[in-house]
C-alpha positions as CSV (number, residue, x, y, z in Angstrom):
1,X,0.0,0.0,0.0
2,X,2.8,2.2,1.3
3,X,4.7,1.6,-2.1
4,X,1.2,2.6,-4.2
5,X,1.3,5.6,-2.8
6,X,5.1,6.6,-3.5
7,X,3.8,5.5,-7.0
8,X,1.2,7.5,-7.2
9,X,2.8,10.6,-5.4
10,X,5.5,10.5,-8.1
11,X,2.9,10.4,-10.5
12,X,1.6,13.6,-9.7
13,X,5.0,15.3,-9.0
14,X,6.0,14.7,-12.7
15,X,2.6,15.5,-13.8
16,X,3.0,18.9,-12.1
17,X,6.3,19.1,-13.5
18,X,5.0,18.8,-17.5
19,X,2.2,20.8,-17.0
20,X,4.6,23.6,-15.8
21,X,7.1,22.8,-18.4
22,X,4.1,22.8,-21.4
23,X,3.4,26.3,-19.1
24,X,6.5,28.0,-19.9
25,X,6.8,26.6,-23.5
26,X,3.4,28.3,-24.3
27,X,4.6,31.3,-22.3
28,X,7.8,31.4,-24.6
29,X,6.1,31.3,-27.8
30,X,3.8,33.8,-26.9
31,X,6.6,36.0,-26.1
32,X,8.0,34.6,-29.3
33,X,5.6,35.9,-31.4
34,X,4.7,39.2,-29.2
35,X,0.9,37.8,-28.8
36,X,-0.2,39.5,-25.7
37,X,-3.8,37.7,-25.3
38,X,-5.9,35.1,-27.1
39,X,-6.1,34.9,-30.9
40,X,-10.0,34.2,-31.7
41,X,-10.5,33.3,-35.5
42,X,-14.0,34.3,-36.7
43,X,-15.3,32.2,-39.4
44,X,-18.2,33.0,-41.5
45,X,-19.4,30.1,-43.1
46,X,-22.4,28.8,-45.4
47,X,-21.9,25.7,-47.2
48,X,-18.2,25.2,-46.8
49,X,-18.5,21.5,-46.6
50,X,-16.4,20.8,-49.3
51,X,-12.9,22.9,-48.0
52,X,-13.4,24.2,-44.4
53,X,-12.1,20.8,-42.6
54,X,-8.8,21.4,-44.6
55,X,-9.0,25.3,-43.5
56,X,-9.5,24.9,-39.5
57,X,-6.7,21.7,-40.0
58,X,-4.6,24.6,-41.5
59,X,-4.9,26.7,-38.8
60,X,-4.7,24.6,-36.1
61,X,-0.9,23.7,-38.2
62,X,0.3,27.9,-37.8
63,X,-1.4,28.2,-34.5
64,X,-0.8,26.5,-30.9
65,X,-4.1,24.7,-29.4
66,X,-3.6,26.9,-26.4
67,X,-3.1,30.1,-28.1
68,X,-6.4,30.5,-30.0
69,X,-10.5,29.8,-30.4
70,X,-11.9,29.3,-33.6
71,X,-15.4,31.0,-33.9
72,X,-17.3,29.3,-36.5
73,X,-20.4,31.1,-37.7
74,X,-22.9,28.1,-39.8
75,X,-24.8,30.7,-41.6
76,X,-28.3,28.2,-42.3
77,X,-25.7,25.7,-44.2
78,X,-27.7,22.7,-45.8
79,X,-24.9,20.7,-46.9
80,X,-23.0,19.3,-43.9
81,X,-21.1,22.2,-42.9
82,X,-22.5,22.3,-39.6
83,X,-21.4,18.5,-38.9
84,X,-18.1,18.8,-40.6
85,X,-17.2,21.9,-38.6
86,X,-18.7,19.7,-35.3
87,X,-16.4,17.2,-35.7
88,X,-13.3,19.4,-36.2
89,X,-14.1,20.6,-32.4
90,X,-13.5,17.1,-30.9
91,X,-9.7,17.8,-31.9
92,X,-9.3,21.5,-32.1
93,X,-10.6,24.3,-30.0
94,X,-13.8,25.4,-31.9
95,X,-17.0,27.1,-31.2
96,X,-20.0,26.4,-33.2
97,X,-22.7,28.8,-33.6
98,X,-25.4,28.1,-36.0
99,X,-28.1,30.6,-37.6
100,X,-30.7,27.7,-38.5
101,X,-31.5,29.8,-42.0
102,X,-29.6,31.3,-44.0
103,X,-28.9,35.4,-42.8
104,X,-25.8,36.4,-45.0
105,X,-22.2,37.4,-44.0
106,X,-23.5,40.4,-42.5
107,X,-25.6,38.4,-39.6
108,X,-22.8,36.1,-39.4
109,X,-20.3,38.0,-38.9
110,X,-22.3,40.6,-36.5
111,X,-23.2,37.0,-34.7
112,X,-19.4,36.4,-34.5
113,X,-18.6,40.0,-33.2
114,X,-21.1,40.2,-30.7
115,X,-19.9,36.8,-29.1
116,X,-16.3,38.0,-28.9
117,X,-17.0,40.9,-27.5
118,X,-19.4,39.3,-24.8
119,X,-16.8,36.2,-24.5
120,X,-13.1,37.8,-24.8
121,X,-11.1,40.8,-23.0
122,X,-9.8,44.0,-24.6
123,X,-6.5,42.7,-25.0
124,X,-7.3,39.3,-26.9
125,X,-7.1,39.4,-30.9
126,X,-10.1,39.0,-33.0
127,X,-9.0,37.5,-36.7
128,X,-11.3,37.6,-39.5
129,X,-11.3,35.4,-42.3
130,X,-12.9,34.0,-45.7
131,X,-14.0,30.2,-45.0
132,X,-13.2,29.1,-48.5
133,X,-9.6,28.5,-48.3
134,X,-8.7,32.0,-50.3
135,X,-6.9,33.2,-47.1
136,X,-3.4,31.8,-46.3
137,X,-3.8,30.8,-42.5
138,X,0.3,31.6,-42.5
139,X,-0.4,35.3,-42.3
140,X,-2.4,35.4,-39.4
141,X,1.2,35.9,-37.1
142,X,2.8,38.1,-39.3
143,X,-0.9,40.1,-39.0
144,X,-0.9,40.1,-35.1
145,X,2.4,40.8,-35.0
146,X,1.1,44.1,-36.5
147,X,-0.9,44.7,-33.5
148,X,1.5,43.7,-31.0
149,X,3.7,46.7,-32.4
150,X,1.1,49.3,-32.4
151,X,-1.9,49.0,-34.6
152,X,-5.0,48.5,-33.6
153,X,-6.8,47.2,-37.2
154,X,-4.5,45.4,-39.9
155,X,-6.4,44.4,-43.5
156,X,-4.6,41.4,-45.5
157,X,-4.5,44.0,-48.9
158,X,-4.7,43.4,-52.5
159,X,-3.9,46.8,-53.5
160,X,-0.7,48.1,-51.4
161,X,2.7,46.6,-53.4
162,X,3.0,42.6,-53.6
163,X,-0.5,41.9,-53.2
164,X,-2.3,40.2,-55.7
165,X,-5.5,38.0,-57.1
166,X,-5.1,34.9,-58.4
167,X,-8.2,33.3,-60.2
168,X,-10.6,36.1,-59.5
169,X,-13.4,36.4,-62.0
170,X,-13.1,39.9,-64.1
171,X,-16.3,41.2,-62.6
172,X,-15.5,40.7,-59.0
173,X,-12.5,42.5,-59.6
174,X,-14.1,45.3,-61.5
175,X,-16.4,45.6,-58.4
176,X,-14.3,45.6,-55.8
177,X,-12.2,48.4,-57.9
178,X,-15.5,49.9,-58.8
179,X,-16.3,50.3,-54.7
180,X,-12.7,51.0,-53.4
181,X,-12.8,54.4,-55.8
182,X,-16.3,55.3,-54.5
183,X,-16.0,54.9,-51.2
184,X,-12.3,56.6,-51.2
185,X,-14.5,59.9,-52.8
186,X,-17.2,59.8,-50.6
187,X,-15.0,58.8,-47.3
188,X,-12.1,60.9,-47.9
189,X,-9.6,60.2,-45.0
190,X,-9.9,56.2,-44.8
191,X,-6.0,55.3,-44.1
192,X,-6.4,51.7,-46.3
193,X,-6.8,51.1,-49.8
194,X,-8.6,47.7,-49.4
195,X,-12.2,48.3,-48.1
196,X,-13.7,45.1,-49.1
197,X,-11.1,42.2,-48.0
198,X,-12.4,39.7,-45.3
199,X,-8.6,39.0,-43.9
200,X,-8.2,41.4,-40.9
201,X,-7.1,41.8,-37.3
202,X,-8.8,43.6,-35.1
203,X,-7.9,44.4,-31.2
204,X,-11.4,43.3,-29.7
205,X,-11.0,46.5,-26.9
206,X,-11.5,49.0,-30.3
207,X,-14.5,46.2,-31.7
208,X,-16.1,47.4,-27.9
209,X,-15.4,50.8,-28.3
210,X,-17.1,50.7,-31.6
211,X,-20.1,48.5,-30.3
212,X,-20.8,51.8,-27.7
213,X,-20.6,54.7,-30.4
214,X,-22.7,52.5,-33.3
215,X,-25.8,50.6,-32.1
216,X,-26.4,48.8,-34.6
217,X,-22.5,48.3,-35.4
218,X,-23.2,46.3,-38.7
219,X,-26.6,47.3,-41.1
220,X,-25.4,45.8,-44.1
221,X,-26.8,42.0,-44.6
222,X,-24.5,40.9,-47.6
223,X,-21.2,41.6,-48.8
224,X,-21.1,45.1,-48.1
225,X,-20.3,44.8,-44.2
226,X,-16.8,44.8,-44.2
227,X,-16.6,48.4,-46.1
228,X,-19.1,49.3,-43.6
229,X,-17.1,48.0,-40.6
230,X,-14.2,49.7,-41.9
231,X,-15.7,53.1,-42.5
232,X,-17.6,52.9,-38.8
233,X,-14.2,51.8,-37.7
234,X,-12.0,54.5,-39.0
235,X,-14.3,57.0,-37.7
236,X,-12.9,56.1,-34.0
237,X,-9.6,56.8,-35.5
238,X,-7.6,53.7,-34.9
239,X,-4.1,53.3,-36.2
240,X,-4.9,50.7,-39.2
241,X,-1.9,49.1,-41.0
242,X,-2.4,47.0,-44.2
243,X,0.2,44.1,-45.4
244,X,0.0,42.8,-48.7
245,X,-3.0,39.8,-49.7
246,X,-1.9,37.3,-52.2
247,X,-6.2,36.5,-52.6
248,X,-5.9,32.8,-53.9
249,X,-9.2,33.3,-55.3
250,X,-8.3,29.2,-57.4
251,X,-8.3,27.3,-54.3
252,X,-12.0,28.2,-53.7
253,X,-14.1,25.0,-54.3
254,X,-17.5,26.1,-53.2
255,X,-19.7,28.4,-55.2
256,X,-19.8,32.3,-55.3
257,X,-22.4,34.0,-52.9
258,X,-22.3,37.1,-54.4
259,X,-25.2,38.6,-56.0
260,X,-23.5,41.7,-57.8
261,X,-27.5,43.4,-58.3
262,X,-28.2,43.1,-54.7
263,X,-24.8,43.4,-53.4
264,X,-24.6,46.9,-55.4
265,X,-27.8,48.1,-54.4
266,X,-26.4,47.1,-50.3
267,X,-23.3,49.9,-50.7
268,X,-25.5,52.2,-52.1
269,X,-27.7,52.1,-49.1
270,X,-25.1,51.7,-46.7
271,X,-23.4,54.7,-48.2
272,X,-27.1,56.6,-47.9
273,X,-27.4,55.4,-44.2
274,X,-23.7,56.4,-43.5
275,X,-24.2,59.9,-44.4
276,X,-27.3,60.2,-42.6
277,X,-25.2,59.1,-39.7
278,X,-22.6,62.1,-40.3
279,X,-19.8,60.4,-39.2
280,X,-18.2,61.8,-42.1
């Protein structure tokens, strides 16, 4: 009996002992890599069943299990996203919330906001992202590396030098051009030349900030809310830094959500309500 319970006191001592040594390991690549609190990934996503398993495994490759929280918005999928994406939590550190219809990426990602603001502290790191594999999860340090040295909103650009679009169908590119001009003309004073990309890092303390000044902070149902999150952004003027997005628009293998009719009638009547607002 006595020798059981050497056994099983020296059991617990080396526990103790790897749970502090996997303590300062985590501690040293934080310091590593400058990340002052937790990295939470949003992910917007409706009917991603064919690529987003590979995505969160991708992530889960650049980031360490302790050092993040995937937030995984099912936007009314109907084609197994929402048990693909269920699975992936039983190995990685994933949080499912599911719209049971189908609201658009401006419900899901005002869904995703409004958690990590209610969930996370100022410090921690919110990370946006496109769920379709056209973000490279290997920019998300070099992104919140950007915040750790000062900036409080960093945009994965395709228009600041060595970004690019790969694969991107001509009329998407003409509307995101068409959009950047208007809004830079009728928002003078934006400090970014990217207003539409999904790819961004945000420090969640100026997402709070934002959430007292704008109620609601996001209007826009479709495509349009990330130009609108931007401009409602900028209006708090945070220091916002943009690095340069290689959009890997060919390693998409869902289908296009975009409705270019709606989606241009949604900016004009964000920039409608915008003015009303006279933030500008």
């Amino acid at each position: 009996m006595q020798k059981e319970k050497q056994f099983e006191n020296l059991f617990i001592n080396l526990r103790v002992k790897e749970k502090r040594r996997e303590s300062v390991e985590l501690a040293d690549e934080i310091l590593r890599h400058g990340i002052e609190g937790m990295i939470i990934i949003l992910l917007p996503a409706y009917n991603e069943a064919s690529g987003i398993e590979k995505l969160l495994s991708r992530i889960g490759e650049v980031l360490n299990y302790n050092e993040y929280q995937a937030v995984v918005i099912n936007d009314g999928s109907t084609n197994g996203t929402k048990e693909i994406i269920a699975k992936c939590s039983e190995r990685q550190p994933i949080t499912l919330l599911n719209h049971r219809v189908n609201l658009g990426l401006g419900k899901a990602m005002e869904t995703g906001i409004l958690y990590t603001c209610s969930h996370f502290k100022g410090n921690d790191i919110l990370v946006t992202m496109d769920a379709d594999n056209t973000h490279d999860p290997q920019m998300i340090k070099q992104m919140v590396q950007k915040v750790d040295n000062g900036a409080d909103m960093v945009i994965g650009s395709r228009f600041v030098e060595k970004g690019a679009e790969i694969g991107v169908p001509p009329y998407r590119r003409l509307l995101s051009r068409a959009v950047k001009i208007l809004l830079r003309v009728t928002f003078p004073g934006v400090k970014a030349r990217d207003y539409t990309s999904g790819y961004r890092v945000y420090r969640v303390s100026l997402l709070k900030k934002a959430l007292k000044v704008h109620s609601p902070l996001i209007k826009s149902r479709g495509f349009a809310v990330m130009a609108e999150l931007l401009l409602k952004l900028n209006h708090l003027k945070p220091v916002i830094v943009e690095v340069p997005l290689v959009l890997h628009y060919n390693h998409k293998v869902s289908e296009s959500k975009i409705k270019i009719l709606s989606t241009v009638i949604e900016y004009g009547k964000m920039i409608v309500d915008l003015k009303r607002e006279k933030i500008y």
